[in-house]
C-alpha positions in Angstrom: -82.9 -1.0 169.3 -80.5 1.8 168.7 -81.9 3.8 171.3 -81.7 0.5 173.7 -77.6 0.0 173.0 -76.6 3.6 173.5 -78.5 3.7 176.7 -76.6 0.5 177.9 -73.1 2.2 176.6 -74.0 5.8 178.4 -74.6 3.4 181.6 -71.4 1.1 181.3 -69.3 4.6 181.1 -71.2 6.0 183.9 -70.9 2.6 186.1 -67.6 3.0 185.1 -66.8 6.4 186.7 -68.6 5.2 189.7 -66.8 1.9 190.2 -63.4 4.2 190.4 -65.1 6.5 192.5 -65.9 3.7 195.1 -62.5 1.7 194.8 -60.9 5.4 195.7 -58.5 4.8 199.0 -58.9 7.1 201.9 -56.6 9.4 200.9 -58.2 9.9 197.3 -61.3 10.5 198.9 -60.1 12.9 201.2 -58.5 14.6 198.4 -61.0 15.0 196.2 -63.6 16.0 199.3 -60.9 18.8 199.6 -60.2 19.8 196.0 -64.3 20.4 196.0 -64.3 22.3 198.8 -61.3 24.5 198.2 -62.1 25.3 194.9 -65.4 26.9 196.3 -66.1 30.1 196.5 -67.3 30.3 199.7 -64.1 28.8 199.8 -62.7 32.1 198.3 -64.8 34.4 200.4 -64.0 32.9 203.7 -60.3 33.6 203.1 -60.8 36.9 202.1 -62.7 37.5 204.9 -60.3 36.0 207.5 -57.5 37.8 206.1 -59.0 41.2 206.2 -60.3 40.7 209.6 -56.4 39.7 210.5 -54.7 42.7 208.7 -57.9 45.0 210.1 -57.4 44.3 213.6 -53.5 44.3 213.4 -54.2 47.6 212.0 -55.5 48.6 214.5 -59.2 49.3 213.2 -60.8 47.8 215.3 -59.8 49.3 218.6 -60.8 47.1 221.3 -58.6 44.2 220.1 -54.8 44.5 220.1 -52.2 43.9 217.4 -50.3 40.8 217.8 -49.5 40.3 214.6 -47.9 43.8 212.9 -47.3 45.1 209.4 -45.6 43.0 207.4 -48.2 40.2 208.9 -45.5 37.7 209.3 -47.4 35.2 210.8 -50.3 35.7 208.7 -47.9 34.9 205.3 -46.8 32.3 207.0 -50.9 30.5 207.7 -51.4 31.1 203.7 -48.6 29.7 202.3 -49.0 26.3 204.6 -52.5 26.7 203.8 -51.3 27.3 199.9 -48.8 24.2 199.9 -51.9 22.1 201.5 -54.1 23.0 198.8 -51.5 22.4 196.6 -50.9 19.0 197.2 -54.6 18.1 197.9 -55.4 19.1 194.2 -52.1 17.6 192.9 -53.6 14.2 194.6 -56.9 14.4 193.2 -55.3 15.5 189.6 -53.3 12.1 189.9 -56.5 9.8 191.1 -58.6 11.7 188.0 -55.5 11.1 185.9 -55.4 7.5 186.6 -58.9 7.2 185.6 -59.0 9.0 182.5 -56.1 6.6 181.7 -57.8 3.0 182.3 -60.8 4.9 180.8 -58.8 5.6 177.6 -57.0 2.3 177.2 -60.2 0.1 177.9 -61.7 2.4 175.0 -58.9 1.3 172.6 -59.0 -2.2 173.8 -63.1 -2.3 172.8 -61.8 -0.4 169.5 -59.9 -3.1 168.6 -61.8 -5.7 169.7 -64.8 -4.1 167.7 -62.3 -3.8 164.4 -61.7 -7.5 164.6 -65.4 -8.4 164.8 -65.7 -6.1 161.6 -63.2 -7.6 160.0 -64.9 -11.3 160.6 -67.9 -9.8 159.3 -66.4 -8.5 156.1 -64.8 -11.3 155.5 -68.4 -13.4 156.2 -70.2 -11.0 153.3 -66.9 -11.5 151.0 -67.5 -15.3 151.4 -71.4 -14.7 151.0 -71.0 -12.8 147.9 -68.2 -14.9 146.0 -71.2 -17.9 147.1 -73.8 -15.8 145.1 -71.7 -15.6 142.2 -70.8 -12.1 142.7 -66.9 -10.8 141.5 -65.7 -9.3 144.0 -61.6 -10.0 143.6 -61.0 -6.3 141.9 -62.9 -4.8 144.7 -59.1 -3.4 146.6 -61.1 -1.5 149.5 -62.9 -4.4 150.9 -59.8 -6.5 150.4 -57.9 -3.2 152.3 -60.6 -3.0 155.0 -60.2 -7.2 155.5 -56.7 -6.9 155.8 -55.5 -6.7 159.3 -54.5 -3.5 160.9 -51.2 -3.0 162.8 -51.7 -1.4 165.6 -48.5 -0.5 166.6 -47.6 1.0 162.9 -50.5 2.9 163.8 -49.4 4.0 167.2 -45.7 5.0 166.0 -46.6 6.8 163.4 -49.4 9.3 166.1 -46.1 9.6 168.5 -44.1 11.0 165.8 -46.7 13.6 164.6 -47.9 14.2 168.5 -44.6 13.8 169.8 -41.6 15.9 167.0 -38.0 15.0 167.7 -36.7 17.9 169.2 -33.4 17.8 170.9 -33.3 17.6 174.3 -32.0 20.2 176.9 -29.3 18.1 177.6 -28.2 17.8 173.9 -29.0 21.6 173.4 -26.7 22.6 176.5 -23.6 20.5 174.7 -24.1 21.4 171.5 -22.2 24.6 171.7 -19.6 22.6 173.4 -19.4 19.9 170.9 -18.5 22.1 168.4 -15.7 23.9 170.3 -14.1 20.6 170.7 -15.1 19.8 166.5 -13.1 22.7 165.7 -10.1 22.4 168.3 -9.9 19.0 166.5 -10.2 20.4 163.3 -7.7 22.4 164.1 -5.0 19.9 166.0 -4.8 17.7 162.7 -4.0 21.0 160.7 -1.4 21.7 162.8 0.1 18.7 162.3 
C-alpha cells in the first residue's frame, strides 16, 4: 500500500514536469532545444574547431587560401560575441521557463503541505474526541493540545524571511550614510553657534 502511494506521488511529480514541458510556448521550446545544444560539447569542439581553422588560415598556414580576415581577427571577435550574446540570452530564457516551474512546483508543494496539516489536525482532534469517549484523560497532555492548535502560516513565513533574508542596509542607505552625518554634525554644530 505504501509502495502503491509513493509510486502514484513519483508519477504526479513526474506528470507534473511533463505537463509544463508541453504547455512551453514556442519560444521556451526553442530555448531550451538551444540551451541543450549549446551546452554540448560537441558544441564546444565545433567552436574550437571553427575558430582555429579561421585564425589558421588568416595566418596564413594553410597556403592555398588567402587572409581576409588579419591578426587581430576583427571579424572573427565580432561572430563570437554575437554568437556569445545569443547564447546568452537563449540560456537566460530557458533559466526563466525552468525558474517558473520550480516556482509553481514549490508553491503547489506548500499548498498540499498545508492542506495535509489540516487533515492531521482533524484527525488528532478525531482520536482526542475518541479517547476522552473511552474514558481516557487526556486534558494535561499540552503537545497534542499544541499539535491540534492551528498553525499560522504566515508567523511562520515571517519569521524564515527574517533568518533567510537579515536586514542589512541597503546601497542606497549605505551611500548617504556618510552624508547624513555630515549634515548631523553641521547641525550639531549651527545650534552651538547660536
Amino acid at each position: 500500500m505504501a509502495n502503491e502511494r509513493s509510486g502514484r506521488t513519483r508519477q504526479i511529480i513526474q506528470s507534473f514536469e511533463a505537463k509544463a514541458l508541453k504547455r512551453r510556448r514556442w519560444d521556451y521550446r526553442l530555448a531550451d532545444n538551444l540551451t541543450f545544444i549549446f551546452g554540448s560539447i560537441s558544441f564546444l569542439f565545433l567552436n574550437a574547431a571553427f575558430a582555429t581553422v579561421w585564425i589558421l588560415i588568416n595566418e596564413g598556414v594553410i597556403g592555398e587560401l588567402s587572409a581576409f580576415d588579419p591578426y587581430p581577427f576583427v571579424m572573427l571577435t565580432t561572430i563570437l560575441s554575437l554568437e556569445a550574446i545569443f547564447l546568452t540570452i537563449a540560456v537566460l530564457i530557458s533559466q526563466i521557463r525552468q525558474n517558473q516551474t520550480t516556482t509553481l512546483r514549490s508553491e503547489l508543494q506548500l499548498q498540499v503541505s498545508l492542506i495535509t496539516e489540516k487533515e492531521l489536525t482533524k484527525l488528532l482532534k478525531l482520536v482526542r474526541m475518541v479517547l476522552r469517549k473511552q474514558g481516557v484523560d487526556v486534558a494535561n497532555d499540552t503537545e497534542l493540545e499544541e499539535m491540534i492548535g492551528d498553525i499560522d502560516a504566515s508567523y511562520i513565513e515571517r519569521k524564515l524571511e527574517e533568518e533567510i533574508i537579515p536586514s542589512k542596509p541597503s546601497l542606497t542607505e549605505k551611500l548617504v550614510e556618510p552624508f547624513t552625518k555630515i549634515e548631523t554634525k553641521a547641525g550639531h554644530s549651527n545650534q552651538d553657534a547660536s
